[in-house]
C-alpha positions in Angstrom: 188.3 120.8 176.3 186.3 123.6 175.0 184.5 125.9 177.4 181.1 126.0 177.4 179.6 130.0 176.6 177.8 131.3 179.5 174.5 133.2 179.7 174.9 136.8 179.9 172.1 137.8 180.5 170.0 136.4 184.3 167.6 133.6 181.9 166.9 131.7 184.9 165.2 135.0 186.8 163.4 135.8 183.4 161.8 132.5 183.0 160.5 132.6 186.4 159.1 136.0 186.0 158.6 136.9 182.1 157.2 135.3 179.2 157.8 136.3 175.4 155.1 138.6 174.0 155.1 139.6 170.2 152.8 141.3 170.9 154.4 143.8 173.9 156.2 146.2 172.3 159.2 145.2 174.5 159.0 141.2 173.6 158.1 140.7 177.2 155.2 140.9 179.7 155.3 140.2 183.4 153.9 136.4 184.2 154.2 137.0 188.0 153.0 139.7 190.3 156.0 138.9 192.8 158.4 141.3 190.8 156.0 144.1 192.4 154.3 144.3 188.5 150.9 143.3 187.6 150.9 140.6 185.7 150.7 140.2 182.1 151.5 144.0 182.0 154.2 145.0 179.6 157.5 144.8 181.0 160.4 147.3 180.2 161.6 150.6 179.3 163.2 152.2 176.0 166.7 154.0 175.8 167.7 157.2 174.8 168.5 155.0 171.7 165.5 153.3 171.2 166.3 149.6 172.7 164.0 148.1 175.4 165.3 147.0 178.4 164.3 145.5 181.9 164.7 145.4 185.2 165.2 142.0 186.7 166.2 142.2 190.4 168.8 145.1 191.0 170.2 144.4 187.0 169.0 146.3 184.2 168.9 143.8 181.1 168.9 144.6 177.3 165.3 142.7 176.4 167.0 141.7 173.1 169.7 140.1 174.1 167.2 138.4 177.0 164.8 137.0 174.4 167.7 135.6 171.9 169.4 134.0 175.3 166.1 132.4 176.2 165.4 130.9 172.9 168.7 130.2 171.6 170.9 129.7 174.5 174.0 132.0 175.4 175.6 134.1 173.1 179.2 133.0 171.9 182.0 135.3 172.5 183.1 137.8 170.4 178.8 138.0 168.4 176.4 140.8 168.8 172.7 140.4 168.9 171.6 141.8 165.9 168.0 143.5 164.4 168.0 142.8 160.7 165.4 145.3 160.1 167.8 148.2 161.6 164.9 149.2 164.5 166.3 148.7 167.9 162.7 148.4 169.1 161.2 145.7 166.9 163.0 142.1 169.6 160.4 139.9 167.3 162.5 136.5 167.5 162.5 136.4 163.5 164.2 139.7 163.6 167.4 138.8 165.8 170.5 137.6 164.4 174.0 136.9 165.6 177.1 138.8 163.7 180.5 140.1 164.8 181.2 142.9 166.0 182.6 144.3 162.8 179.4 143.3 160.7 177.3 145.1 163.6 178.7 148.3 163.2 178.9 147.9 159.5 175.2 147.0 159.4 173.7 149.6 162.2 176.1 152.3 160.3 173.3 152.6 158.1 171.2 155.5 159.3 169.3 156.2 156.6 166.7 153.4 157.2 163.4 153.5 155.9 161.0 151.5 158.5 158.8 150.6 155.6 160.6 148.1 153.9 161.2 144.1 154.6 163.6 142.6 157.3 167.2 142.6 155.8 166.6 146.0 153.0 167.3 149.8 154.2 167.9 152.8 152.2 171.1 154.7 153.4 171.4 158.1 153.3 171.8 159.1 149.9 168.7 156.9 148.8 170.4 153.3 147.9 168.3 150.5 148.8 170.8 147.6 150.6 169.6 144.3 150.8 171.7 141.8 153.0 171.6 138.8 155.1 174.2 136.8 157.4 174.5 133.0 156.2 174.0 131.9 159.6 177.8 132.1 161.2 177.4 135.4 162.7 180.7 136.5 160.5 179.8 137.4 157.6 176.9 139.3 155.1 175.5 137.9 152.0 174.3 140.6 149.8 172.2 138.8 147.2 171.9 142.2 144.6 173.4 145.0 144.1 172.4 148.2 145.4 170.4 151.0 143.6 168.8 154.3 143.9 165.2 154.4 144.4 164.8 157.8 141.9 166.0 155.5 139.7 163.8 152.2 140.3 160.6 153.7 138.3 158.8 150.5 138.2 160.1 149.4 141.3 161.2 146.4 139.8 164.5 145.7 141.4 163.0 146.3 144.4 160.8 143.6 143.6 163.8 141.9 142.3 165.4 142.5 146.1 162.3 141.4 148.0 162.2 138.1 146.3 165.8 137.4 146.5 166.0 137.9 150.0 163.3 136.2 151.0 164.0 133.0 149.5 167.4 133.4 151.2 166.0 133.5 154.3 163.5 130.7 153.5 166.6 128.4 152.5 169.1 129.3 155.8 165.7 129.3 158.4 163.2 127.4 156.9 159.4 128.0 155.6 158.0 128.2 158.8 160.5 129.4 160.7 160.1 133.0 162.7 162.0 135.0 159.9 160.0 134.0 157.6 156.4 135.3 159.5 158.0 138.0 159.9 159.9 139.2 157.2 157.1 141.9 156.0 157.0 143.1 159.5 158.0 146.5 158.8 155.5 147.2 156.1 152.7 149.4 157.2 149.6 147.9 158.0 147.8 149.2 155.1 150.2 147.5 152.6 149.3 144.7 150.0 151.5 141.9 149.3 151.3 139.6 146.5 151.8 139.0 143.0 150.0 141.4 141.6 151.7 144.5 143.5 155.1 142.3 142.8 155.3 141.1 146.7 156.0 137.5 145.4 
């Protein structure tokens, strides 16, 4: 008989005292004033390395790994709560993903992120725009085109090319509706068009 993964994180205390807020910039605000908080204020604190966290009773709890725990159940042994966008801040449910450890590293090793592009794209360091996604088994990345220099991408149409692809792959593993999906231009600035006409398709 298998054994069942376990919570890491305290779920039970968050649900009694937390609700999930896209639009607190941790993912959380307080639903009860008997954690000493006002309630619905923001709950949580950022890093020195940019990831919210929270107090809950005498434990200090990584809000990411809280929110994913919450909504998903536990985490399996041996998987990582990921951000596919590469910003430790952004815990938006559609930006979370499980992968190794291996494919964690591999994926965060990118520190050459650009915050304006889509969830699963970042530019590394010498200006290549990647564009990858895991399948859904937390062990491997699908990168659905290659990589290429944004000097080099005049008409920006592989970037196009990239957007497209992976957001049809992300349609296919989660679904039209699904949180990915809503927020897969989440990066882009405010002022940004999407549609056909700029290429957004």
């Amino acid at each position: 008989m298998t054994a069942q993964p376990q919570y890491t994180t305290p779920v039970a205390f968050a649900l009694e005292h937390l609700f999930i807020d896209p639009m607190s910039p941790s993912g959380f605000s307080w639903k009860t004033s008997g954690t000493g908080r006002r309630a619905d204020l923001r709950a949580g604190r950022r890093d020195t390395h940019g990831y919210w966290q929270v107090w809950l009773g005498s434990k200090l709890v990584s809000c990411h790994r809280l929110i994913w725990e919450m909504v998903n159940g536990p985490i399996p042994a041996g998987l990582l709560v990921n951000h596919i966008d590469l910003n430790p801040a952004n815990n938006l449910i559609g930006n979370l993903e499980l992968l190794s450890g291996a494919l964690n590293s591999r994926h965060t090793g990118k520190r050459g992120r650009k915050t304006f592009l889509p969830v699963g794209m970042s530019v590394s360091a010498v200006g290549r725009v990647i564009g990858c996604y895991s399948p859904g088994d937390g062990l491997s990345q699908v990168y659905p085109c290659k990589s290429f220099s944004l000097l080099k991408d005049h008409s920006s149409e592989r970037l196009n090319a990239m957007t497209a692809a992976l957001l049809k792959a992300f349609i296919k593993r989660d679904g039209e509706g699904s949180p990915t999906v809503a927020s897969f231009y989440c990066a882009l600035p405010d002022e940004a068009v999407f549609g056909p006409a700029e290429g957004w398709v």
